[in-house]
N, C-alpha and C positions, 0 to 999 in steps of 0.2 A: 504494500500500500504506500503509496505516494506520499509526501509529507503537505501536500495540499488534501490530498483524501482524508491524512488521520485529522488534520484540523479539523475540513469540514465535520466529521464525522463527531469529532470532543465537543463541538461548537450545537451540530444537532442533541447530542446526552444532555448537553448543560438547558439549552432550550427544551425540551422534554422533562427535565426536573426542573425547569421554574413553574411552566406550569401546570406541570402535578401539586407542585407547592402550591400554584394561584390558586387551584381550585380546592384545596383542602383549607386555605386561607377564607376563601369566598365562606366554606360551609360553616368555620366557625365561626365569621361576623356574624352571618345569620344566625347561627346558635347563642350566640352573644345578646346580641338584637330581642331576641324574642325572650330570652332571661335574664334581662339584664341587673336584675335585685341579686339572681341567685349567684351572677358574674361579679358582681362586685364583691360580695361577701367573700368568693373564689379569693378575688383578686388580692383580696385584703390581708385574709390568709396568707397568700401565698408571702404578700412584702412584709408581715409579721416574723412569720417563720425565717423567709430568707435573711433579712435583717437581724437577726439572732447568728444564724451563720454567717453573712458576712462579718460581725461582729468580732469572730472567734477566728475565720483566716485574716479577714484585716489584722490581725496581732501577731500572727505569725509573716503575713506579708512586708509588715512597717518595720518589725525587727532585725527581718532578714536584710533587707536593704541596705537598715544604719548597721547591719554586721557586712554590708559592700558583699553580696551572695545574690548569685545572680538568679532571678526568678523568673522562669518562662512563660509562666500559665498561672492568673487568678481566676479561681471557678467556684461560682457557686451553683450546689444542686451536683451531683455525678455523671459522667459521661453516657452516653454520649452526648455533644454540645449542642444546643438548639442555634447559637449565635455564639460570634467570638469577633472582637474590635481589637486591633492594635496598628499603633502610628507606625506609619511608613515615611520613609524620604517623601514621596508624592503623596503622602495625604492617608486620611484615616482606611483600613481597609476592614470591610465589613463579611468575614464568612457564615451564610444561613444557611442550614441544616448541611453539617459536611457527613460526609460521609461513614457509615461506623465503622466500616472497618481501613478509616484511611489510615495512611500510610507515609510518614516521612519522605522528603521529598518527590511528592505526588505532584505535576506540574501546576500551575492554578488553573488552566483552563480546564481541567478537572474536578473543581468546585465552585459553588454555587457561590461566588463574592463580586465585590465591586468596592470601587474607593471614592473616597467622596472628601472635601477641605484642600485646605492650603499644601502648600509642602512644607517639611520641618524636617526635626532631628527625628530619627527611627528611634522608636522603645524596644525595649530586648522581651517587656511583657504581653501577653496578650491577655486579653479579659473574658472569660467566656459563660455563660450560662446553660446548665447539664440539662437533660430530658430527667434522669431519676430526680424527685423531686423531695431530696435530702442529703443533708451535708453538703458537704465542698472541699472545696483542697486548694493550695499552693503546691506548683511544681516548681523546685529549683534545679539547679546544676546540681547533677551530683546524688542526688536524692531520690527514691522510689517508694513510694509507701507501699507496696506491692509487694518486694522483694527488697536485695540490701540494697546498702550504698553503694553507689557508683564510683569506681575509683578514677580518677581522672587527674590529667598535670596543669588544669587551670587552676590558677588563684583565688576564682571567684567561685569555687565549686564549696557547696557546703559541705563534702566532706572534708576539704583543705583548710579548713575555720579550728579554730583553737575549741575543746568541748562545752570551755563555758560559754563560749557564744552562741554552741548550736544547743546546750539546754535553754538556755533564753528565749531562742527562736520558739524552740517546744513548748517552752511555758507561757511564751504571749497569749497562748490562743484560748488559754485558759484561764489566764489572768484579767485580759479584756470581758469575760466572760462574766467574771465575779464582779466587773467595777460597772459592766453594763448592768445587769442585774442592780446592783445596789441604786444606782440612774433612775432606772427605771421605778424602784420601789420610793424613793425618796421621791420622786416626781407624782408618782401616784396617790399617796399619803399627803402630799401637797392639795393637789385636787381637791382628796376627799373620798373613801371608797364605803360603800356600804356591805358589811358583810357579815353571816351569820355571828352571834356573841356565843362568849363559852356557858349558853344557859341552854338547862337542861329543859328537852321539850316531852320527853317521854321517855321511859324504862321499862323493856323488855322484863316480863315473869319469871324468869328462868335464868334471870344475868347472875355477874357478879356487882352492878353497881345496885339492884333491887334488893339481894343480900347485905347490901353494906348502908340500905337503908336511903341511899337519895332519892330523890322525890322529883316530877316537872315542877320548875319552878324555880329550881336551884343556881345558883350562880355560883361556877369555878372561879375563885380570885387568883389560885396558884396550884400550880400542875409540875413537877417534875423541879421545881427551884424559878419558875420564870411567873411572873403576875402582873406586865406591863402589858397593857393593850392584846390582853388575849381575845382570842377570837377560837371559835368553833373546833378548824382544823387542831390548834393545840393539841385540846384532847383526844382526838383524832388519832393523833402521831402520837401521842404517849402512849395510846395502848397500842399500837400497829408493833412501835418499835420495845417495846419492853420486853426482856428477855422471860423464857418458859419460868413461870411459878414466880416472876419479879412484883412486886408489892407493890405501885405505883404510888407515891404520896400526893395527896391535892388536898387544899384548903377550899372549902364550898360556904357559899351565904345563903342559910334559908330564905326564906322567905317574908317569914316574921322578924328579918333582921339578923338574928344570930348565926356565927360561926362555926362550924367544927373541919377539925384536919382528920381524913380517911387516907387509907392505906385499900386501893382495889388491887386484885391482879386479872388481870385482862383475858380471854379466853377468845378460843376460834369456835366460831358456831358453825351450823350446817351452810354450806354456800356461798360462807365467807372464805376469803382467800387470805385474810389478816385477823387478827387477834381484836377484840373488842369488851369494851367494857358492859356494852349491852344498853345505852346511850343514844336517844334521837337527839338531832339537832331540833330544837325550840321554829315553831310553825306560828303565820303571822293569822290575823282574824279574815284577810282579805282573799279570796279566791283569784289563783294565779293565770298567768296565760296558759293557754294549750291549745293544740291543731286544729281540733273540732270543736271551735263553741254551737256549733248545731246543735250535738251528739249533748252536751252538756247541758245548754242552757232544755232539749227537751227530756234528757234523763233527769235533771234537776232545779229545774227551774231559774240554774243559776248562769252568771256570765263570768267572763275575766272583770275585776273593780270590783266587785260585788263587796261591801264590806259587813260583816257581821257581827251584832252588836249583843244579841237576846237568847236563849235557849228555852222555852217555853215557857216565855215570857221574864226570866231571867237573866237581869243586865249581867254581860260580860268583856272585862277589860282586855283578857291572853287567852290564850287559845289553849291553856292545858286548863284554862278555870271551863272554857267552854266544854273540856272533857271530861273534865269531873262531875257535871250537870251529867252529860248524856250515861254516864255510867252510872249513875244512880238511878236513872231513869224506870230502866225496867219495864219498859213499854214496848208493845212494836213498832210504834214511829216516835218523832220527836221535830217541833217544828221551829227553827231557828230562822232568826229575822234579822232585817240589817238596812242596810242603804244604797242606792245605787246612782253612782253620777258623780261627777268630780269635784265638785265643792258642796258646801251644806245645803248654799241656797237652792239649787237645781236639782239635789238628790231628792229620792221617792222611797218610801220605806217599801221592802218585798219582803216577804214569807216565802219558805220551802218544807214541805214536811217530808224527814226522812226515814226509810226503814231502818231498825236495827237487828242486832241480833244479840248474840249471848258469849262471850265467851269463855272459853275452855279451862281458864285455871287465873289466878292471880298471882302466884308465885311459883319457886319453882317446884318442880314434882317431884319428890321423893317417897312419897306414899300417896294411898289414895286420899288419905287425912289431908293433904295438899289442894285434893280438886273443888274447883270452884260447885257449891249444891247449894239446895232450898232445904233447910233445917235436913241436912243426910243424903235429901234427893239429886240423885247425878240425872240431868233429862241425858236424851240420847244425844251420837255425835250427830252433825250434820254437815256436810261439802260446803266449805264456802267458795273452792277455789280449786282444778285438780289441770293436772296435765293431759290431754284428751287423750292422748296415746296410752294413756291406762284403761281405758273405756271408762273408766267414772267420769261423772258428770256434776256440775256446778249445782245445788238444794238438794243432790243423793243425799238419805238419808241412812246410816252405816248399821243394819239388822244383823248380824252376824262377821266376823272375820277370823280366818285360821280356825272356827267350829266353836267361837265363842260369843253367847248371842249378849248382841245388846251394850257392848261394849265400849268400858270408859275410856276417856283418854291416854291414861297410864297402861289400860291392857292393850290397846290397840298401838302404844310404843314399844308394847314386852313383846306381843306375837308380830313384829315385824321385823325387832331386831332377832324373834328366833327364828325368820324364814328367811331369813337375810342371801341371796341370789339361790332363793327356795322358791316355788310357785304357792302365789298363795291365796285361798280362796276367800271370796268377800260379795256378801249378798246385799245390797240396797234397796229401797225404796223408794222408786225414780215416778214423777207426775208428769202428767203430758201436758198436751198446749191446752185442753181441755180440764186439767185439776183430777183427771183420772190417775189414779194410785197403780204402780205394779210395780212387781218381784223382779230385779233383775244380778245375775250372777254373774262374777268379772273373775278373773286370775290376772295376779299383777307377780313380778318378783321383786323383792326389796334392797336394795344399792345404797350400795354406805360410797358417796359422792368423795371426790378428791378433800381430803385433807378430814371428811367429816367424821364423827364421834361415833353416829349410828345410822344404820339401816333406813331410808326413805321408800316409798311409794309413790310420791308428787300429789300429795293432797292437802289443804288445809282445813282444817275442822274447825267447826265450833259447834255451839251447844244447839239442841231443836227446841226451839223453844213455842213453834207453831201446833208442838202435840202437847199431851199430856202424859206423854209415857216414862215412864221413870226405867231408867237403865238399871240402874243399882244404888242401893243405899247403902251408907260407909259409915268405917265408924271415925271418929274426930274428936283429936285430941282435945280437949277442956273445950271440946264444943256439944252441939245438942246432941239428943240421945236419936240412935239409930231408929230409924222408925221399920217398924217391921211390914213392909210391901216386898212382894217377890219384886226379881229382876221382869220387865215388861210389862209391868202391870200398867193400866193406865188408870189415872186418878179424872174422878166420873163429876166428883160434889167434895165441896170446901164446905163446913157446917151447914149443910141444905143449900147451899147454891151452885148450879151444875154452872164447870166449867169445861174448857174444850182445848186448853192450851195452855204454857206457866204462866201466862203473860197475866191469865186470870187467876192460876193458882197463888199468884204471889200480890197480887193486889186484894183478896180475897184476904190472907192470912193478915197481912199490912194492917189490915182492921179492927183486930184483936186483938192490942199490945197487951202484955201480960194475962193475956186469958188462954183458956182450954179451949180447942176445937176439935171436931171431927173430920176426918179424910177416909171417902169411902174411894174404895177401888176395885179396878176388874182385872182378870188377870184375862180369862175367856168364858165363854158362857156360859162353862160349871164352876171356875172359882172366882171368888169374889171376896170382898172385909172392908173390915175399917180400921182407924187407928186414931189414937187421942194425938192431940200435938198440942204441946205446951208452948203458945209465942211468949219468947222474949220480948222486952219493953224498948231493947234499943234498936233491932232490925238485927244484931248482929250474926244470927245466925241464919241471915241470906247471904253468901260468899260470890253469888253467881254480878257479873257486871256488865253493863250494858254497854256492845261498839256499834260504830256502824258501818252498816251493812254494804255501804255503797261506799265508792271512794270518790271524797270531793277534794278536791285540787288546791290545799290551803297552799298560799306561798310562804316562801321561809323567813322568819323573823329576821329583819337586820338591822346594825345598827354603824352608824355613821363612824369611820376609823379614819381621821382628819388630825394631820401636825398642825400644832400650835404657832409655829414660826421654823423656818429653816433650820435651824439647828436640832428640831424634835422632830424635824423630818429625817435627817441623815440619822440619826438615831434609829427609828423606825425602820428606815431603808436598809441599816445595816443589818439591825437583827433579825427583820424576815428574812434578808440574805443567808445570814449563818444557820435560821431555822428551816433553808428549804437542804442549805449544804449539809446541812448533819442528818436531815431526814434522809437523803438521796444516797447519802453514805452507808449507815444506820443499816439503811433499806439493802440496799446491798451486800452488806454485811450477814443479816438474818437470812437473806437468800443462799449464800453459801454455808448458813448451819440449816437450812433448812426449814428456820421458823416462818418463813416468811413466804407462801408460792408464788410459784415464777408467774402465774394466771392474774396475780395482783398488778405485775406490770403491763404501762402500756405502750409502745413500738410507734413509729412514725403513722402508722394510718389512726390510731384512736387518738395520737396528738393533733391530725391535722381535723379530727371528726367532731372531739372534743373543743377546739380551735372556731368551726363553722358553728358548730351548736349557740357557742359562746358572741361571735359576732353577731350574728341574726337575732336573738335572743336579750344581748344585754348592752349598755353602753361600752363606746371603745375604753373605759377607762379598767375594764373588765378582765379583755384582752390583751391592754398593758402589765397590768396584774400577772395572768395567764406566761405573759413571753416573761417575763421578770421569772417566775417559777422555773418557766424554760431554761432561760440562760443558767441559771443556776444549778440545776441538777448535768446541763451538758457541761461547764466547766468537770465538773462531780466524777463524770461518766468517763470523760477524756485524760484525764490525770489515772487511769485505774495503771496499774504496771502488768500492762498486758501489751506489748507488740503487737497488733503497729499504732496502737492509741496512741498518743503523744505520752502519757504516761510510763507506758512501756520501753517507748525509745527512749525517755529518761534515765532508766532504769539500764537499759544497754551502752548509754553514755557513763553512765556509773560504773559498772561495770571495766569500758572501756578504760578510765582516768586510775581505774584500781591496778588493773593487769598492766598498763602503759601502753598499748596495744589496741585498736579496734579489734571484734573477735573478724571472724575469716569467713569472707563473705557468702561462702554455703554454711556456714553456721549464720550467720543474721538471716538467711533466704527459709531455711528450713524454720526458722521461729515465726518469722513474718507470715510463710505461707500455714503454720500451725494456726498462729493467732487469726487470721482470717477465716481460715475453716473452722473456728470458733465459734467468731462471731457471727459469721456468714450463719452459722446453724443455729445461735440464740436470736438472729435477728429473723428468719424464717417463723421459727417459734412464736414470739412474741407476736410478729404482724399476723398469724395464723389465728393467733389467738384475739386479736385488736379486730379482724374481719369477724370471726364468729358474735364477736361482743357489738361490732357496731350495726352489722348488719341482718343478725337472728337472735340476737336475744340480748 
């Protein structure tokens, strides 16, 4: 081929990739175009994120320089390059989308460039932007993060640099990292950030902090030694990172004012992937945003602003006073009121009336003496909540499991942790669209989940409080006296007045304080009784409490975290700094004992998911916040002494300065390529794990 043929021929390739470019160009305007909300929020993302990386090579780029190391290539984002600009003699020269697998001196007319400006002095760097859309790199002379160092007899190659210059180099990128982060957090705290407080919103039955007696309502002043502008995550991180069987100290303010200092130790529950104290974050009175306000406002009458004030007809200031109301309730609905509209003048009071239901126990279960009953009475379980792929279903009501009929809560935790990956059989009581009642028979096997204590099914239960059937009656300690009704029997009349459900069995007995009543009951159409029941004067021997039934969308209490003047900002800036560094540390740490699973981390797709949630959803000041966390844990991440992190190479500069000697460059190639097949396979993992979390479940 003629040297006029191969031109024409490079001249038609290059024309035929521009535009195939043009037209994948063209398609994303228009994709653009037509989402342009969801583009931006993209795009926003993307200069968040990027901007945290360039942060970290710009400090190893500016280092390397004033160490006179010559740098060929600043990239943010991994290969291959979408775009790469560097000066030329005749002007800036622009290459778009080069080719992946090019190749050192590949002629230009073999990539898609053009040059455009004045002419000047030529730069030795180029600047380029990756399609993988994480991290980045500086390439210099000399250097491969890949494999080892290059040896070479220029001057300007960074392996020819004295060590402490090129640990310097290594350390900017981490260094920059820490003082962005702190930038960012002292700029933030400037603003003004609103975010959960370390007040307790709710306490799991079965915790360790319900054991050590905290209450909603409580406020942490001091947690692990630190009690300046706490906020929620604290306690968070105390119990995530506290070592197995560690005592955690906190000072808490009740409610009524006074103080007391606790000693919890943290535990992992079913599902969790960290350690917890068993601890909600504090929930505002006002209904949050969500996707469907359709779905909402006609499942409940309510909207997003919606603010609520009243609980059947009782005024409430917080949202755990508003739960205290519904759990004493004891009803099947309960109708909470409020305001709607953005100032007083313009708001309109609404009503909603909600179902409740009953639940299962108020602390934790160690006997049946534990379970929540009506003076003895356990009603049956019932489905609030199940995995469909068990064939059970959401109001099953639970008649039999593993051949035990009727069964409490604590037995239906015993016969599942003894069929535990056993077939096990469970009869329900399922109604149709018509309130028609029938028998229906499941086999499930029970799975004891990553990290978990016992054997699961995928259901959640609570008490039936729509029948009147009594599952069993228990006995309790310094509580009332057993009443003698078989298991199943169903309670017919409360002293002469027939009832059909607890809701009347328990409002029925309410009306007796300190008197004798009768309870008759059926067992089936040949047996039958009654039974004396002595009320108590206080109520206390109804243990059973009222939730609900349905989930309404409170948003999270927060509370305004604003420096008082610059110098209580750097303050602030500095020690969320050091408290995301110790966390990120911490966290890493518990992962190589073990305490910690790896399923708790999250990998570039659930930062960048986590990231959109956060911009669409909250102000940018959120998102500052967010990349301030960011920067902080990648300093964390990159200092680890694992080749080829910068950490590592520090560690092989160590090394080097010990022995007098660089080690031999199939020794650095063999570590470098260890360390990458490291990472390469915890970074698969984790994004494996970031996909299943953001996009199933």
């Amino acid at each position: 081929m003629s040297e006029t043929e191969s031109l024409t021929e490079r001249t038609r390739k290059k024309r035929s990739r521009a535009l195939l470019w043009g037209v994948i160009a063209a398609v994303v305007l228009y994709l653009i175009i037509r989402n342009f909300s969801a583009f931006s929020n993209i795009l926003l993302v993307g200069l968040g994120f990027g901007a945290v990386v360039l942060v970290h090579e710009f400090g190893h780029f500016i280092v390397a320089k004033l160490s006179d190391v010559k740098v060929e290539a600043f990239s943010i984002r991994f290969p291959p390059a979408l775009v790469g600009i560097q000066r030329k003699e005749n002007g800036y020269r622009v290459r778009l989308f080069p080719k992946f697998s090019e190749k050192e001196g590949e002629p230009e007319a073999e990539r898609l460039s053009f040059t455009f400006g004045k002419k000047g002095r030529s730069s030795e760097t180029e600047y380029r932007i990756g399609v993988i859309p994480i991290g980045g790199f500086v390439k210099m002379l000399g250097q491969d993060d890949v494999g080892p160092v290059k040896t070479t007899d220029d001057p300007r190659s960074y392996a020819n640099k004295p060590v402490v210059s090129r640990m310097a180099i290594l350390a900017a990128g981490v260094i920059c990292n820490v003082i962005s982060a702190m930038l960012i957090f002292m700029i933030v705290f400037t603003i003004g950030i609103q975010l959960p407080p370390a007040v307790i919103g709710g306490v799991r039955p079965d915790s360790p902090a319900a054991e050590a007696g905290l209450k909603a309502g409580d406020e942490v002043i001091e947690i692990v030694g630190k009690s300046e502008n706490l906020d929620f995550s604290n306690i968070q991180v105390a119990a995530a990172l506290s070592d197995v069987n560690e005592p955690v100290k906190m000072r808490v303010r009740h409610e009524d004012g006074s103080e007391e200092e606790l000693s919890i130790v943290a535990e992992q529950f079913e599902g969790s992937p960290l350690r917890l104290f068993g601890i909600e974050p504090a929930k505002s009175l006002t209904i949050a945003k969500v996707a469907d306000v359709n779905s909402l406002r006609e499942r409940l009458g309510l909207i997003p602003g919606d603010h609520m004030t009243a609980v059947n007809g009782i005024d409430v200031q917080t949202h755990w006073q508003m739960m205290e109301v519904v759990r004493n309730c004891l009803a099947p609905t309960v109708v909470i009121s409020g305001l709607r509209g953005d100032n007083e003048e313009d708001s309109k009071s609404i009503e909603s009336e909600i179902q409740l239901g009953l639940e299962t126990a108020q602390k934790r279960i160690k006997s049946e003496s534990d379970l929540s009953h009506i003076y003895s009475m356990v009603p049956r379980l019932q489905i609030e909540a199940a995995d469909l792929k068990t064939g059970l279903r959401e109001g099953d009501i639970i008649l039999s499991v593993g051949g035990i009929e009727n069964p409490t809560f604590k037995e239906l935790r015993d016969v599942t942790a003894e069929y535990e990956k056993k077939e096990l059989d469970i009869k329900v009581l399922r109604s149709d669209a018509n309130g028609v009642e029938e028998t229906i028979e499941v086999s499930v096997v029970p799975k004891r989940p990553t990290g978990g204590k016992r054997a699961l099914i995928g259901i959640y239960p609570i008490l039936d409080a729509e029948h009147a059937v009594v599952a069993k009656t228990i006995s309790v300690e310094d509580g009332p006296v057993k009443l003698d009704i078989p298991r199943g029997a169903e309670i017919q009349v409360v002293d002469g007045v027939p009832v059909s459900n607890f809701y009347d069995i328990i409002r029925e007995i309410r009306r007796y304080p300190g008197e004798r009543i009768t309870l008759d009951w059926r067992l089936d159409e040949e047996v039958a009784g009654s039974v004396a029941l002595d009320v108590d004067s206080d109520g206390g021997s109804i243990t059973v409490k009222s939730t609900f039934a349905e989930y309404i969308p409170f948003d999270d209490l927060r509370r305004l975290y604003r420096a008082g003047n610059p110098i209580e900002a750097v303050g602030m800036g500095y020690k969320k700094t050091l408290m995301f560094i110790t966390q990120t540390y911490l966290t890493l740490r518990r992962l190589v004992s073990r305490d910690v699973s790896p399923k708790s981390l999250i990998g570039p797709v659930g930062i960048l998911a986590a990231s959109y949630t956060i911009v669409s959803e909250r102000p940018f000041v959120y998102y500052a916040y967010f990349l301030g966390l960011i920067s902080a844990c990648i300093a964390v991440v990159n200092f680890l002494p694992l080749p080829p992190l910068d950490g590592g190479l520090v560690v092989l500069l160590v090394v080097e300065k010990i022995k007098g000697s660089a080690l031999s460059e199939r020794t650095q190639g063999i570590i470098a390529y260890a360390g990458w097949v490291l990472i390469a396979g915890f970074f698969l993992y984790i994004t494996f794990n970031d996909v299943v979390r953001t996009f199933f479940g």
